[in-house]
C-alpha positions as CSV (number, residue, x, y, z in Angstrom):
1,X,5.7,23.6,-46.7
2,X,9.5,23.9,-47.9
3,X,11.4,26.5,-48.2
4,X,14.0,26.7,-51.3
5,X,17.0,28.1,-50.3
6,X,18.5,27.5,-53.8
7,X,20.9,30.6,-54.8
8,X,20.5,33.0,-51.7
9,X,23.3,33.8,-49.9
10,X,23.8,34.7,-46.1
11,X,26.0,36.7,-43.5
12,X,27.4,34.9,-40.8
13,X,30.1,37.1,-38.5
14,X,32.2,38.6,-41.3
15,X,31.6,35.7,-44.5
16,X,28.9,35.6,-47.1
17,X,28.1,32.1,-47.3
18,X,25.1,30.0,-49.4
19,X,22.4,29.1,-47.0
20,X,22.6,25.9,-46.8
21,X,26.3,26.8,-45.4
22,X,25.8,29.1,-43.0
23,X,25.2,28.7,-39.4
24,X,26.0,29.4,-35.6
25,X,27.2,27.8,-33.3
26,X,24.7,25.6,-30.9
27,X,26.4,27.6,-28.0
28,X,25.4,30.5,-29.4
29,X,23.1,32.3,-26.9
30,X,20.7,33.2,-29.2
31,X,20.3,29.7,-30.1
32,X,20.3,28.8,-26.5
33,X,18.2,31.6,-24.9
34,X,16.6,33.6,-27.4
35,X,19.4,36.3,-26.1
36,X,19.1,38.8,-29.3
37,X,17.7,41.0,-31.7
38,X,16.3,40.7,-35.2
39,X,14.9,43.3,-37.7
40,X,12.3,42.3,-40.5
41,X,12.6,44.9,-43.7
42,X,11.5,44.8,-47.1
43,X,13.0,45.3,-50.4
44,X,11.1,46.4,-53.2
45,X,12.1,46.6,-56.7
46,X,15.5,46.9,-55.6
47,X,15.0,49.5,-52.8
48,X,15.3,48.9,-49.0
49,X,12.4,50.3,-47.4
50,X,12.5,53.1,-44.7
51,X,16.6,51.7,-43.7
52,X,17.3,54.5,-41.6
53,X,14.7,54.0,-39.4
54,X,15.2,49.9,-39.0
55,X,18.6,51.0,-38.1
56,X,17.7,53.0,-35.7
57,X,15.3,50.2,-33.9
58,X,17.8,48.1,-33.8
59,X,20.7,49.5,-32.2
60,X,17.8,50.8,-29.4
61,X,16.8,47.1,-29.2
62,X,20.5,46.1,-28.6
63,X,21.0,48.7,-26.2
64,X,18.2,48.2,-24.2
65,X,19.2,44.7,-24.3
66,X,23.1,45.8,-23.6
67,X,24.1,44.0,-26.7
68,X,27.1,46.0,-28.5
69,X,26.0,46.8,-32.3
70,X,28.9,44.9,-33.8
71,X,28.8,47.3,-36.9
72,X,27.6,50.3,-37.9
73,X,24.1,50.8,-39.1
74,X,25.5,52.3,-42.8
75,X,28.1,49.2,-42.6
76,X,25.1,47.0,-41.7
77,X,23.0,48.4,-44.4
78,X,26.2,47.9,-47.1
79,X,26.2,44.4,-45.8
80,X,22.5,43.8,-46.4
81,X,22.9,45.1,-50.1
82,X,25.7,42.7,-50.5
83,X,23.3,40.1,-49.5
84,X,20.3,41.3,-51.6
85,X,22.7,41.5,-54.5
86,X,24.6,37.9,-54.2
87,X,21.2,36.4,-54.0
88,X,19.8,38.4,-57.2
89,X,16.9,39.4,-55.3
90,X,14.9,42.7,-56.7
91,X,12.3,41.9,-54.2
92,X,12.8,40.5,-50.7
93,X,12.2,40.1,-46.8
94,X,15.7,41.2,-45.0
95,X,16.4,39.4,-41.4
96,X,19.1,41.0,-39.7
97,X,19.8,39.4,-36.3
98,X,22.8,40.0,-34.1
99,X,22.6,38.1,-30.9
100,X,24.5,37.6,-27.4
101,X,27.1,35.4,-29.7
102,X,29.4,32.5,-28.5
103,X,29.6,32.0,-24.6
104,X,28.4,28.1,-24.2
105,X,25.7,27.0,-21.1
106,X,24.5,30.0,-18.6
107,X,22.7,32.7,-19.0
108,X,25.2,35.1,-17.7
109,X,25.8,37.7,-20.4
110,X,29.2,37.9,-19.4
111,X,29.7,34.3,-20.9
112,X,30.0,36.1,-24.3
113,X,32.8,38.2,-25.3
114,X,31.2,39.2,-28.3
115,X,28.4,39.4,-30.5
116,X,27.2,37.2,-33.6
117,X,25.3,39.0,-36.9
118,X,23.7,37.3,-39.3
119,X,21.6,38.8,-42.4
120,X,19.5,36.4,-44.6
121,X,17.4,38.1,-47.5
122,X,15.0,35.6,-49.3
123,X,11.5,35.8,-51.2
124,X,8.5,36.1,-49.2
125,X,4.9,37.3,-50.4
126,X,3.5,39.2,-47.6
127,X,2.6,36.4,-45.3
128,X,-1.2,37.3,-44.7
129,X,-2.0,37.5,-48.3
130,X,-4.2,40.4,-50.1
131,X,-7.6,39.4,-49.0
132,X,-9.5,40.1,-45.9
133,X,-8.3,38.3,-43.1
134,X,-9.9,36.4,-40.1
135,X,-8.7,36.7,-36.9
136,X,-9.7,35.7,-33.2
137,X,-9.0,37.2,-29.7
138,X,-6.3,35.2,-27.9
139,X,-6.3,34.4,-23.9
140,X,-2.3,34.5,-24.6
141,X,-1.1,38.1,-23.1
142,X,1.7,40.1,-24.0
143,X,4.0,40.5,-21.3
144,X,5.6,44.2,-22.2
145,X,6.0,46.8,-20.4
146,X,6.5,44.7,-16.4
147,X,8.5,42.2,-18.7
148,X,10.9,43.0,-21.6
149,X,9.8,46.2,-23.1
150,X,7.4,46.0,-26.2
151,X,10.1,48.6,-28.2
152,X,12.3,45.8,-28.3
153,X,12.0,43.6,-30.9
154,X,13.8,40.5,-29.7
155,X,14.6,37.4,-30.6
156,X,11.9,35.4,-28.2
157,X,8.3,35.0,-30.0
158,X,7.0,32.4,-27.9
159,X,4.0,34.2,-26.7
160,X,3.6,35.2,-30.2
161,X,3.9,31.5,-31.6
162,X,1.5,30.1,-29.3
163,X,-1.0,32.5,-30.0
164,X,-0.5,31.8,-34.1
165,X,-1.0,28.2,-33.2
166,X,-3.9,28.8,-31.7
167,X,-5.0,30.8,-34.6
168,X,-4.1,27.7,-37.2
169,X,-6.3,25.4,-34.9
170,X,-9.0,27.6,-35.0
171,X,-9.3,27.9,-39.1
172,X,-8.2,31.5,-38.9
173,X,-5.3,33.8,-40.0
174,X,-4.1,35.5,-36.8
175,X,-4.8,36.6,-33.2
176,X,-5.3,39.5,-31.8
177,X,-3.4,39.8,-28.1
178,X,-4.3,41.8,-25.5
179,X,-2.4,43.2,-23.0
180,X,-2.3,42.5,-19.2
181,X,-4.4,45.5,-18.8
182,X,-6.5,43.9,-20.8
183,X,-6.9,45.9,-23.7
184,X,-5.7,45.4,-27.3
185,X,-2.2,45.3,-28.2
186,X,-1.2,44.5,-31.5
187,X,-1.3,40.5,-33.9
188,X,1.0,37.5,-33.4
189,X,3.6,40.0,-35.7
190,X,1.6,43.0,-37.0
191,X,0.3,46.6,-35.7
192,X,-3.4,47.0,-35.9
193,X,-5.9,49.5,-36.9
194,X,-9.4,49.8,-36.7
195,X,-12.0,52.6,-38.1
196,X,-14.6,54.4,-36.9
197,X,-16.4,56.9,-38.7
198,X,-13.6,58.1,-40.7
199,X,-10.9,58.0,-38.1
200,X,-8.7,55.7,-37.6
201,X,-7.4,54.3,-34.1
202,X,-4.4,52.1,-33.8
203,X,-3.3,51.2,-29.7
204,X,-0.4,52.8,-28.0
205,X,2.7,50.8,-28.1
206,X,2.7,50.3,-24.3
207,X,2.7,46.4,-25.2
208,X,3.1,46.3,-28.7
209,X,6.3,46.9,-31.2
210,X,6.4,50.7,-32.3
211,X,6.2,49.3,-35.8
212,X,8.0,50.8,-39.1
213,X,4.9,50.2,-41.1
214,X,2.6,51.4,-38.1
215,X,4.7,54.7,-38.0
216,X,4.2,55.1,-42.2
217,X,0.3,54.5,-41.7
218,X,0.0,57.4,-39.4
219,X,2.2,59.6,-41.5
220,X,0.3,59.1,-44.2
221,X,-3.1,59.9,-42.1
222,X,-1.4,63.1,-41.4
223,X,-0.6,63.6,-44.8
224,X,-4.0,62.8,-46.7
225,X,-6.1,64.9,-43.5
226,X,-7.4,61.5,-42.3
227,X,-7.7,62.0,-38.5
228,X,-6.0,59.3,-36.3
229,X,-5.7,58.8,-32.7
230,X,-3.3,56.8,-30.5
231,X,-5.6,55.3,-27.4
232,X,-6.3,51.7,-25.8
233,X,-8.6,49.6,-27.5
234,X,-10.9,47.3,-25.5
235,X,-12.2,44.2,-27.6
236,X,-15.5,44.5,-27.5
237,X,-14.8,47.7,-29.5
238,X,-13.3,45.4,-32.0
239,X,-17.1,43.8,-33.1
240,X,-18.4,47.1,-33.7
241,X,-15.8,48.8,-36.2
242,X,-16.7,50.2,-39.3
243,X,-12.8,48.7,-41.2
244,X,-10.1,47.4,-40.2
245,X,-6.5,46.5,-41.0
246,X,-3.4,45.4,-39.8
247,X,0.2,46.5,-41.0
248,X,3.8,45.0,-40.6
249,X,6.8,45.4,-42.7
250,X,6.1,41.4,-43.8
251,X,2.5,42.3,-44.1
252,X,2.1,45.2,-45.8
253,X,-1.5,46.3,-44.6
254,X,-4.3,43.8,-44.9
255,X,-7.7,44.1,-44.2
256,X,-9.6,42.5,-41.9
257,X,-13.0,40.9,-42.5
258,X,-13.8,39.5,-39.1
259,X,-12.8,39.4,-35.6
260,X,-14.4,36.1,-33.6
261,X,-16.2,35.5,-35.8
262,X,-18.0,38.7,-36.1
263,X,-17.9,40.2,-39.8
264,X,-16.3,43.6,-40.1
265,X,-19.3,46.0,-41.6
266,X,-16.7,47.1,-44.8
267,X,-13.6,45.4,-45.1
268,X,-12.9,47.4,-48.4
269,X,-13.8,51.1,-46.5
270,X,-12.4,54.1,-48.6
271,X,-10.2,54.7,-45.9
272,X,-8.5,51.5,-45.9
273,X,-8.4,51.5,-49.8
274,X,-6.8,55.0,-49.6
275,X,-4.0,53.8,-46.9
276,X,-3.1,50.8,-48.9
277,X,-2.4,53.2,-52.0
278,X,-0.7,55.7,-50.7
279,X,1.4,52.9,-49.3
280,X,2.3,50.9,-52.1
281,X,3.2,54.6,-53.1
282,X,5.7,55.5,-50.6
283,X,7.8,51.9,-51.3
284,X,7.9,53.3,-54.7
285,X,9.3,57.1,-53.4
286,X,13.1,57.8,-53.0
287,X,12.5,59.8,-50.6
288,X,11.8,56.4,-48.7
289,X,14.3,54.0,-50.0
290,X,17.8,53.3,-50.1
291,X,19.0,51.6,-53.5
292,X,20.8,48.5,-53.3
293,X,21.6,48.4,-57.2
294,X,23.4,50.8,-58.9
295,X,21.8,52.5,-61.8
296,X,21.5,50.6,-65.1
């Protein structure tokens, strides 16, 4: 599958480049180590979705990490309009990443007086499609919390990868990972939700990102009187849902017609139907996005 770069400009430590220009360097110790943070945000019609709060994640992901923010978040959002606007994008994913930077071999933080950012914007339909999706339960755990904590959204998606892998050998779209406790904890890069009755139930972020979209979803249960609780989730529950969905920023919110090869009883439940429209509503609201084009 290629990837057409053609037109879309980058950020690379103070330059706007085209792509196929822009780099780090191979001492960079988020090339070498996976030593950084990254956001993923969408743009819609023009509008960057729900910035403040992306902001916000990342500098707590870079301070957990003890990475200085090498600007601030409304300089990094001016720098992702930029970006958005030198690639003529209306509708987008947004990667902002600032890593460890420049400090050669050695894990030693102190190798690297100071930190790289990069932002990329490009074109990308949401990456599980429309349709209900399949997904399996993988063996693959997710380390957070006695590891790296699952708030922090770092640069290091290994366990993540091989559980996708898995998931592409397997004919399906996605896994669902557990936790060491054993219970659910979120997809391969996407909060889940499942119903029952008329509730919905999405897992605590003890192991799994405190996602952007996740956060939206439960407003918006709050909002339309749909009750929704915050509890573990043990698999087996998972084969005896009424709905279900998952949700991410490069998502959107899916739903799901089978876990391991068990059908989900109504993919298209009202409830599920109702959170994807009120959504696709909120991307729409002001009140929820900052506008990278000035007014025609």
């Amino acid at each position: 599958m290629s990837f057409d770069t053609t037109g879309l400009v980058a950020y690379v430590n103070g330059e706007y480049k085209p792509v196929s220009e822009a780099s780090v360097s191979i001492f960079d110790h988020g090339f070498l180590y996976g030593d950084g943070v990254f956001e993923g945000m969408r743009v819609f019609d023009g509008g960057l979705f729900r910035a403040e709060l992306h902001m916000e994640r990342i500098a707590r992901s870079a301070r957990t990490l003890g990475i200085a923010m090498p600007v601030s978040g409304d300089e990094l959002v001016e720098i992702i309009g930029e970006v958005v606007r030198r690639s003529e994008l209306r509708d987008a994913h947004v990667r902002p990443i600032i890593t460890r930077g420049f400090g050669g071999p050695g894990i030693d933080p102190r190798l690297c007086p100071e930190p790289s950012l990069v932002v990329s914007a490009y074109p990308f339909p949401p990456f599980l499609g429309a349709d209900p999706i399949k997904l399996f339960t993988s063996a693959i755990v997710r380390k957070a919390p006695r590891s790296l904590g699952a708030h922090v959204k770092s640069l290091n998606y290994l366990d993540a990868i091989v559980a996708k892998q898995q998931a592409g050998e397997l004919g399906v779209h996605d896994a669902v990972m557990l936790d060491a406790m054993g219970a659910v904890a979120e997809c391969t890069g996407a909060n889940l939700f499942i119903v029952v009755g008329d509730t919905l139930v999405t897992p605590t972020t003890r192991a799994a990102l405190p996602g952007i979209t996740r956060r939206t979803v439960l407003e918006i249960a709050a909002e339309q009187g749909i009750e929704a609780v915050v509890r573990d989730i043990w698999p087996m529950e998972l084969h005896a849902v009424d709905a279900a969905f998952v949700c991410g920023s490069g998502a959107g919110v899916v739903p799901i017609g089978s876990f391991d090869g068990r059908p989900v009883a109504n993919p298209e439940h009202p409830v599920v139907q109702r959170v994807q429209a009120c959504y696709r509503e909120k991307t729409r609201d002001p009140a929820y996005r900052t506008e990278l084009y000035a007014a025609a």
